[in-house]
C-alpha positions in Angstrom: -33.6 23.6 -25.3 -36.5 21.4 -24.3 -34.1 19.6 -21.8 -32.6 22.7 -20.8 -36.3 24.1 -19.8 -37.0 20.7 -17.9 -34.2 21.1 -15.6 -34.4 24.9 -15.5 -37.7 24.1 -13.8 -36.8 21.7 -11.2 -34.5 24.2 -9.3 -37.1 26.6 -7.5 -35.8 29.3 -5.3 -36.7 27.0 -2.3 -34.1 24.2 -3.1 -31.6 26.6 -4.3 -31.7 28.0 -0.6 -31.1 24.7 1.1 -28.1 23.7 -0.8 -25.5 23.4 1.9 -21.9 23.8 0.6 -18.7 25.0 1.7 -17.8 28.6 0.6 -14.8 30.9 0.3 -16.5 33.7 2.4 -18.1 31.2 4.8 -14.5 30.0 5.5 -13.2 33.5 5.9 -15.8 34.8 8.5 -13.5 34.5 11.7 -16.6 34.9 13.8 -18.2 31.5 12.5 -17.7 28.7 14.6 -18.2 26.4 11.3 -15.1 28.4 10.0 -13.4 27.8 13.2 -13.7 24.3 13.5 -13.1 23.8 9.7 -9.6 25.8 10.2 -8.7 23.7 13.7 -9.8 20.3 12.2 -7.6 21.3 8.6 -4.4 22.4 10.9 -4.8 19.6 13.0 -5.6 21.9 16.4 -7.7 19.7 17.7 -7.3 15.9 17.7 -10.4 15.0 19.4 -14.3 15.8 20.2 -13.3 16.8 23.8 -10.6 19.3 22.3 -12.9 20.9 20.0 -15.9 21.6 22.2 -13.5 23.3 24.8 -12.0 25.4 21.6 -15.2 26.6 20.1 -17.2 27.2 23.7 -14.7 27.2 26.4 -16.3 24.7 28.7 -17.6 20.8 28.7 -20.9 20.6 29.5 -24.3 19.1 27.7 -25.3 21.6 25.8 -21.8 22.4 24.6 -21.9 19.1 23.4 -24.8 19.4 21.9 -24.3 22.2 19.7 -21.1 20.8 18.4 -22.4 17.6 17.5 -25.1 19.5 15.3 -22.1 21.7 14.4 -19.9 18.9 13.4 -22.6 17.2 11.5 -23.2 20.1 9.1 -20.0 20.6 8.5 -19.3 17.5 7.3 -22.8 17.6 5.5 -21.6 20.6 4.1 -17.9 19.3 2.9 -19.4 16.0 1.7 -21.8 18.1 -1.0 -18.9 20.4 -2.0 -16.5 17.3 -2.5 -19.2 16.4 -5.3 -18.6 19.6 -7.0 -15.2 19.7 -6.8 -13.5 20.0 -10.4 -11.2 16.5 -10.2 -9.4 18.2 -13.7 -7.7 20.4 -11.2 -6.7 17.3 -9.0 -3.7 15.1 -9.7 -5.7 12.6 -11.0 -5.2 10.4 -14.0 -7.4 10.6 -17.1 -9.2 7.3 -16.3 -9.3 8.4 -12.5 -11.0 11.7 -13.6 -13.8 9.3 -15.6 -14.8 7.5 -12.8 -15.3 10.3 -10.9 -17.3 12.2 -13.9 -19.2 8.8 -14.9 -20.2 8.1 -10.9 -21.7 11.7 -10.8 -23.5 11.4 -14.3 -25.2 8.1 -12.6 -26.5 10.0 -9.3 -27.3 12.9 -11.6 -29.5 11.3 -13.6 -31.0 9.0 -10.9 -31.8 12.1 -9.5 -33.3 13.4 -12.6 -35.3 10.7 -12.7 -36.9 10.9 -9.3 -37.8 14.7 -10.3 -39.4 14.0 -13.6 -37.2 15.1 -15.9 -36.9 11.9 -17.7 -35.9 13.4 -21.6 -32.4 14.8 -19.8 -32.0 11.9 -18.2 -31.7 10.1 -21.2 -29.8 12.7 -23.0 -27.4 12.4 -20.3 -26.9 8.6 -20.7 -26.6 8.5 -25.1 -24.4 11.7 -24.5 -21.9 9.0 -21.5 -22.9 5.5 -22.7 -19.8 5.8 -25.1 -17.2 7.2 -22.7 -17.7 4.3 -20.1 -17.6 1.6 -22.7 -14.1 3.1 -24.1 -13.0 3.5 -20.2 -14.1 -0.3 -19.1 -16.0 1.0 -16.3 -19.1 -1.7 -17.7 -20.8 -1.2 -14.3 -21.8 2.5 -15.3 -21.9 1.1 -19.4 -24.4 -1.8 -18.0 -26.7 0.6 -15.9 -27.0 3.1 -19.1 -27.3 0.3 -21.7 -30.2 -1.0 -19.3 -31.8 2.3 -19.0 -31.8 2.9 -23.0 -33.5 -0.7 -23.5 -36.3 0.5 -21.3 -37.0 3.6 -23.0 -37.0 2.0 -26.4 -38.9 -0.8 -25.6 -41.6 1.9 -24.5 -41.3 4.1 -27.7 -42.1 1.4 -29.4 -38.6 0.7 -30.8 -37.9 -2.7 -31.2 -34.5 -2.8 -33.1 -33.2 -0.4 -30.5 -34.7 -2.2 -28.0 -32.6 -5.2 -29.0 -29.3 -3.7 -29.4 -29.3 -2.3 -26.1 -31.0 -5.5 -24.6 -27.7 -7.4 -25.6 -25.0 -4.5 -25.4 -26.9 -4.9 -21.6 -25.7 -8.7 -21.4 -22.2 -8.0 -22.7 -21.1 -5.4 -20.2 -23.1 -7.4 -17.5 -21.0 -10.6 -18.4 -18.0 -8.5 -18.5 -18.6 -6.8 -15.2 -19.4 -10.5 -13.8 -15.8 -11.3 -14.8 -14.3 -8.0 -13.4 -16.0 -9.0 -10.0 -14.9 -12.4 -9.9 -10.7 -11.6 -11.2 -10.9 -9.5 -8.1 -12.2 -11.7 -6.2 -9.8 -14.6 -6.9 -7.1 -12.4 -6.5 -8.2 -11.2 -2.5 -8.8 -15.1 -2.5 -4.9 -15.7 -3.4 -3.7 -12.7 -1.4 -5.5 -14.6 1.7 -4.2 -17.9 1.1 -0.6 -15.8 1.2 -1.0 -13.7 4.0 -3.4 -14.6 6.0 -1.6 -15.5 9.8 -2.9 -16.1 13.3 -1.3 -13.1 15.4 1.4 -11.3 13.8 3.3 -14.6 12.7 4.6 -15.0 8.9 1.9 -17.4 7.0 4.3 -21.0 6.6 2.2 -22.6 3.3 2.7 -26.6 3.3 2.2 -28.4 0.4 -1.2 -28.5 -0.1 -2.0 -24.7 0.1 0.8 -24.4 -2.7 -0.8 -26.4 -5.0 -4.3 -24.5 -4.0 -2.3 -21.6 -4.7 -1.3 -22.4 -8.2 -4.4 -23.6 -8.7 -6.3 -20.8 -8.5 -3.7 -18.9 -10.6 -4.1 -21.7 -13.4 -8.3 -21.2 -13.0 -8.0 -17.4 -13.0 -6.8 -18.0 -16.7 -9.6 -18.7 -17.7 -11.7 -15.4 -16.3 -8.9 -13.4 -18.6 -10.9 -11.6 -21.8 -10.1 -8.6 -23.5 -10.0 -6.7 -20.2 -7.4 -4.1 -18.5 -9.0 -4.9 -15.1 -8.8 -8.5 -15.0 -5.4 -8.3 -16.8 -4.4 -6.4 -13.8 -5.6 -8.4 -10.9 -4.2 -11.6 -12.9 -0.9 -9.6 -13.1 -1.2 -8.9 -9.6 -2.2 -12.6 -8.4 0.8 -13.6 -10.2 3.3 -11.0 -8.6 2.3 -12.5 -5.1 2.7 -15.8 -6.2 5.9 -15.5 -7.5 6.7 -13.4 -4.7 6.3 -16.5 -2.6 8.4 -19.5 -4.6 11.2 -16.8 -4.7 10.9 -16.4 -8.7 12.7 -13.1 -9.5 13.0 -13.3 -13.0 9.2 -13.6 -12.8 8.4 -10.8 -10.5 10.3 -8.8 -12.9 8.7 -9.5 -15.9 5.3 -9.4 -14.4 5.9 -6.0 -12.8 7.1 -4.8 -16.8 3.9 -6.2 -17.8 1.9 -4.5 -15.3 3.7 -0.7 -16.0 2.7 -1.4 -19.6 -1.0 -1.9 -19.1 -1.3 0.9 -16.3 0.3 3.6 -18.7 -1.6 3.2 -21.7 -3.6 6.2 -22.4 -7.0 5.4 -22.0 -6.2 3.1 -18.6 -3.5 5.6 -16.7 -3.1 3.8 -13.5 -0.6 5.7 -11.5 -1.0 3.5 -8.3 -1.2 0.2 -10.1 2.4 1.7 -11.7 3.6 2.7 -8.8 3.1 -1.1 -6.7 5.1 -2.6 -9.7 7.7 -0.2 -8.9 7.7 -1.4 -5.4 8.0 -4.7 -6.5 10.4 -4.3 -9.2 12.8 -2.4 -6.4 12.9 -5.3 -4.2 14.1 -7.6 -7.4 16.7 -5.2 -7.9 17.4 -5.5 -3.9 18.1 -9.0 -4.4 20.0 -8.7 -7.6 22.3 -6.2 -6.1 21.1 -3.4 -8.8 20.6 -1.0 -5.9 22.0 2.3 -7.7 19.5 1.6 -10.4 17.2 0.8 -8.0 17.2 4.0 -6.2 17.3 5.9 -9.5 14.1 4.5 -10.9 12.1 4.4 -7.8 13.4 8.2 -6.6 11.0 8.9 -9.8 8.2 6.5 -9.6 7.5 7.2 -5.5 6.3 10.6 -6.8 3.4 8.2 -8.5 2.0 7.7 -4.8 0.2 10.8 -2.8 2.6 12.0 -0.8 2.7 10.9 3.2 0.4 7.6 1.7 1.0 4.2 2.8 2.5 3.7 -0.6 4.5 6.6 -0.2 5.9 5.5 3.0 6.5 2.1 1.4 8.7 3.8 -1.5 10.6 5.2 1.1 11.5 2.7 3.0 12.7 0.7 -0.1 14.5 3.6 -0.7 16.2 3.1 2.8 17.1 -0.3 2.6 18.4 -0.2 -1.1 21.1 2.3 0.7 21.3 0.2 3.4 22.6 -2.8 0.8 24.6 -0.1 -0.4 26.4 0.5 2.7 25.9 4.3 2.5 26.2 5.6 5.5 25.2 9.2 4.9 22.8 8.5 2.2 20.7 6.3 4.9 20.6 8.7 7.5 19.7 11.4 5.1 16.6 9.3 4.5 16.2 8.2 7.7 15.8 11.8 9.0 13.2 12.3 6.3 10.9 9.6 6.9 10.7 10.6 10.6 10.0 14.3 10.1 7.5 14.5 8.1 4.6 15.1 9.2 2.7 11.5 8.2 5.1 9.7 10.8 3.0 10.4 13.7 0.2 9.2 12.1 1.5 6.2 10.9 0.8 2.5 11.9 2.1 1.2 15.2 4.2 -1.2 13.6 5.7 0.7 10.7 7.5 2.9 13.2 8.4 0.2 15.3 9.9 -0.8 12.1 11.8 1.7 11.6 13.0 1.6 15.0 14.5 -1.4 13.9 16.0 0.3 11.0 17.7 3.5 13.4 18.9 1.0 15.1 20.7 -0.9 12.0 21.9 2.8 10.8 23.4 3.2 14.0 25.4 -0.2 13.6 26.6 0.8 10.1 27.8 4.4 11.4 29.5 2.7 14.1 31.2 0.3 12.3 31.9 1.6 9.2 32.4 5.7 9.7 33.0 6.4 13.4 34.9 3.1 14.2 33.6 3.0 17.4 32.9 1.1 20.4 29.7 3.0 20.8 27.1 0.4 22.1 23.6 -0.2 20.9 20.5 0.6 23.2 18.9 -2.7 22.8 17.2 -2.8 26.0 15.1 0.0 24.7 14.7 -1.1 21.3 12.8 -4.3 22.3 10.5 -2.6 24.5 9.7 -0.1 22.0 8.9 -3.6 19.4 5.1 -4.5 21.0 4.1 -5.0 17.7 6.8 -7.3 16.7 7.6 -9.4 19.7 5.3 -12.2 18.4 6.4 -12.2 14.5 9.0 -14.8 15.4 10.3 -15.2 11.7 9.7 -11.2 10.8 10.8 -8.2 12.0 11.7 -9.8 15.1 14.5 -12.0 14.1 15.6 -8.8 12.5 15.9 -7.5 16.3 17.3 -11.0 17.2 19.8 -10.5 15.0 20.6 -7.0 16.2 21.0 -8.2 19.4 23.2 -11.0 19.1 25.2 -9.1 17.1 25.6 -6.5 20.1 26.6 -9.4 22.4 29.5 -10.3 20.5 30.5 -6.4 19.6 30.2 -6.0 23.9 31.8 -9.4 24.4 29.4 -11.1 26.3 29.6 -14.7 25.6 27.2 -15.8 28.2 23.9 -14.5 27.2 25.5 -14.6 23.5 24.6 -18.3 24.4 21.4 -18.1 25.7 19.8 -15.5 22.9 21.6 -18.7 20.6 18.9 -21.2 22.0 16.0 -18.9 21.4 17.5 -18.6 17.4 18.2 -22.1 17.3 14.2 -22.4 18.2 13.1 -19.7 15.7 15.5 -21.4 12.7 13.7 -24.9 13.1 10.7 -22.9 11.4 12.6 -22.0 8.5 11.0 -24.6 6.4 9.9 -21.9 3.7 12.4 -21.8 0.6 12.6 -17.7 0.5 13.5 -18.0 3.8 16.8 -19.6 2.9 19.2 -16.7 3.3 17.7 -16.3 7.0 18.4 -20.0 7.5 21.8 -19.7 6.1 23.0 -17.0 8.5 21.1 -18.1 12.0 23.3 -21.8 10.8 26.8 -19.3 10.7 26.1 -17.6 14.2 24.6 -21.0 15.6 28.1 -22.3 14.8 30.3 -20.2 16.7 29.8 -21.0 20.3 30.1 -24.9 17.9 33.4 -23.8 17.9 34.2 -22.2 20.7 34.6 -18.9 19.4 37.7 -20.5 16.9 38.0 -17.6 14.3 40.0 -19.2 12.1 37.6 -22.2 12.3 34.6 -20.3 12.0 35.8 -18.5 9.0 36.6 -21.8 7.6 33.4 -23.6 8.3 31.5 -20.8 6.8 33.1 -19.8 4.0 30.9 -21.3 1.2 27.7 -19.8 3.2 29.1 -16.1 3.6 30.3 -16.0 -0.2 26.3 -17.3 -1.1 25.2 -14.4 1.1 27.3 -11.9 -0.8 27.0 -12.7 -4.5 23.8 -14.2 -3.8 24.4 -16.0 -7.2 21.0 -18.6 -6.4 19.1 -15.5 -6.9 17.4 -15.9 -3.5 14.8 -13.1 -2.8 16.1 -10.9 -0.1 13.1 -10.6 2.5 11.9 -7.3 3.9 13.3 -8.6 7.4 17.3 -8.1 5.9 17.7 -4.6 6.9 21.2 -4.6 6.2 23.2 -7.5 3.9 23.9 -10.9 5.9 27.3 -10.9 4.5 28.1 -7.2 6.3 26.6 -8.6 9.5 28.8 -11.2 9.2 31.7 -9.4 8.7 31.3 -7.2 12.2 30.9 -10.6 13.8 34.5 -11.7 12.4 35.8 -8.2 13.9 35.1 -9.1 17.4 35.4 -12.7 17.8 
């Protein structure tokens, strides 16, 4: 009881009547502009400051403004104190999730303790947690309570106690030190990657490979007994292997991260969730598309729905029956991705991507279900691609693609020739080996007008490159860029020469 009578006396009737939080019958008063705004801003009524003043007064003017910037303020005051409150066992969170939450709270409860005095809870608070975080790994919360303890032993006098926490201090510090720094050289590998000038694909020469591996080979030695730096090892090493191509190593690397992110002290749906991703593009390039769409039908409800994940799943989703040629099945999902409601809110150059992709399922409809003539709007397509019109070996060259493609279906041989020069330009910075299936098929429609438009020739000349394309038996990753398979591409083209 002697805590309970500590903290029973901090909360005087004056701080109870301050607390500003979010209530049921606050939100049901119709007459309270807070309620209002709450109920436009949750139904997405109003979009912007300007829209909400005129909602809630009717009129622009300075005090208008005024009063709902106070207003807004509160509100959010008041929505940020009842998101501390909220129970996160009702949420879809995962056990470990749930922790962190709980454990963060515990620490700006008891800081807050502190401040007020009541010290003995405080440190009944930390004995009662220091436990948890150590079997959860979250050693920043584990090194702050350890720290605490070895003060208030050392002042009781406690010497013993003093050193055991004094040292349990030093090994979840060192711990969290490595923590810190896996992450770290991970982001440090992802940049080396990624990183590009503009919205062009990052070309790595020689030396920034062997930086690459480098740091994977350092990053080794960071590894203890650790699910978090096991993870962002695991992850360093998907990207990696990502890059050279190696599919038999993305795949075992994504096993190896669904095993450690589903144990059940270290549930990680998201972490489980990215390997899917990953795993769905090595079945893409294996040709394993129905399993493909069977596991990751399941594992995309691992992601919050209308997330950037989410909309990633999806669109694997897309292309996997894209490879599969299903006609019906990709419009089916097509139509899903664009009406619900996350679409609109989406990145500019997601929907421009799938723009692109509309366009590609309007190519496979025509060509495989309707049989038609039916042309391709392309004109509008590449003025709806701002995003894309500098990514010369992304997205763009899918659209390149498209559009030569189109020529040849409408028969003009002319421009055919001239949208050749600009692909003969973009395919002398294929240098990159996971670009080889790109390179491969800009080489087969390079080498038509080569031949003057000689079927038989062409088929001839390209026979060894379109059977690669289909069986793919190199095991060469299939980039995001391949909307639909080269080898059905190159099949259409065939049909109109």
């Amino acid at each position: 009881m002697e805590s309970l009578n500590e903290i029973a006396k901090i909360l005087s009737k004056k701080r109870l009547d301050k607390i500003e939080l979010l209530e049921a019958n606050m939100l049901r008063n119709e007459n309270s502009l807070m309620s209002k705004l709450f109920q436009a801003s949750l139904n997405d009524e109003v979009l912007t400051d300007f829209d909400a003043v005129l909602y809630l007064y009717q009129e622009d003017n300075r005090k208008s403004q005024q009063n709902f910037r106070r207003l807004k303020s509160r509100l959010k005051s008041r929505i940020y104190n009842t998101i501390f409150f909220l129970d996160q066992n009702k949420n879809s969170f995962s056990a470990h999730q749930q922790t962190i939450i709980e454990q963060n709270k515990v620490v700006q409860t008891i800081q807050i303790l502190r401040r007020l005095g009541a010290n003995k809870s405080a440190i009944e608070l930390i004995k009662n947690n220091i436990h948890v975080a150590e079997k959860f790994q979250l050693y920043d919360i584990a090194k702050f309570y350890a720290f605490e303890l070895a003060k208030f032993h050392a002042i009781l006098g406690q010497l013993k106690l003093f050193n055991a926490y004094k040292d349990l201090y030093e090994d979840f510090l060192n711990k969290e030190t490595l923590i810190q720094k896996s992450t770290l050289a991970y982001y440090q590998i992802q940049l080396i990657v990624h990183y590009s000038k503009g919205n062009q694909k990052r070309i790595l020469n020689e030396n920034d490979l062997n930086k690459l591996l480098s740091e994977l080979n350092q990053y080794k030695e960071l590894l203890v007994d650790n699910n978090d730096t096991s993870y962002f090892f695991l992850r360093s090493k998907l990207f990696v292997c990502e890059y050279l191509g190696q599919l038999e190593g993305m795949f075992e690397t994504c096993q190896s991260i669904i095993q450690l992110s589903t144990q059940e002290n270290f549930k990680q749906p998201v972490w489980q969730g990215i390997a899917a991703l990953y795993k769905a593009k090595t079945y893409l390039s294996t040709g394993n598309y129905s399993q493909g769409i069977s596991e990751l039908s399941q594992e995309i409800l691992l992601f919050q729905e209308g997330g950037v994940n989410w909309m990633a799943g999806n669109e694997y989703l897309l292309k996997l029956s894209l490879f599969q040629l299903d006609a019906l099945s990709v419009e089916d999902k097509l139509n899903n991705i664009f009406k619900h409601k996350s679409f609109k809110s989406a990145s500019e150059h997601y929907q421009q991507r799938m723009a692109i992709y509309k366009a590609y399922c309007e190519l496979l409809q025509f060509e495989q279900v309707l049989q038609s003539n039916k042309r391709l709007k392309i004109g509008k397509l590449m003025n709806e691609l701002t995003y894309y019109v500098n990514d010369k070996l992304g997205f763009y060259l899918s659209f390149r693609f498209l559009e030569l493609i189109e020529l040849l279906r409408a028969g003009d041989t002319i421009v055919f020739e001239e949208r050749c020069l600009l692909l003969k330009k973009y395919s002398k910075q294929m240098v990159d080996t996971v670009l080889q299936r790109e390179k491969d098929f800009s080489m087969m429609i390079l080498s038509i007008s080569k031949l003057k438009y000689n079927k038989k020739a062409i088929i001839e000349k390209n026979a060894q490159a379109y059977e690669c394309l289909k069986d793919n038996k190199n095991r060469i990753l299939v980039n995001d860029f391949e909307v639909l398979p080269y080898h059905f591409l190159w099949e259409i083209i065939l049909r109109y020469l």
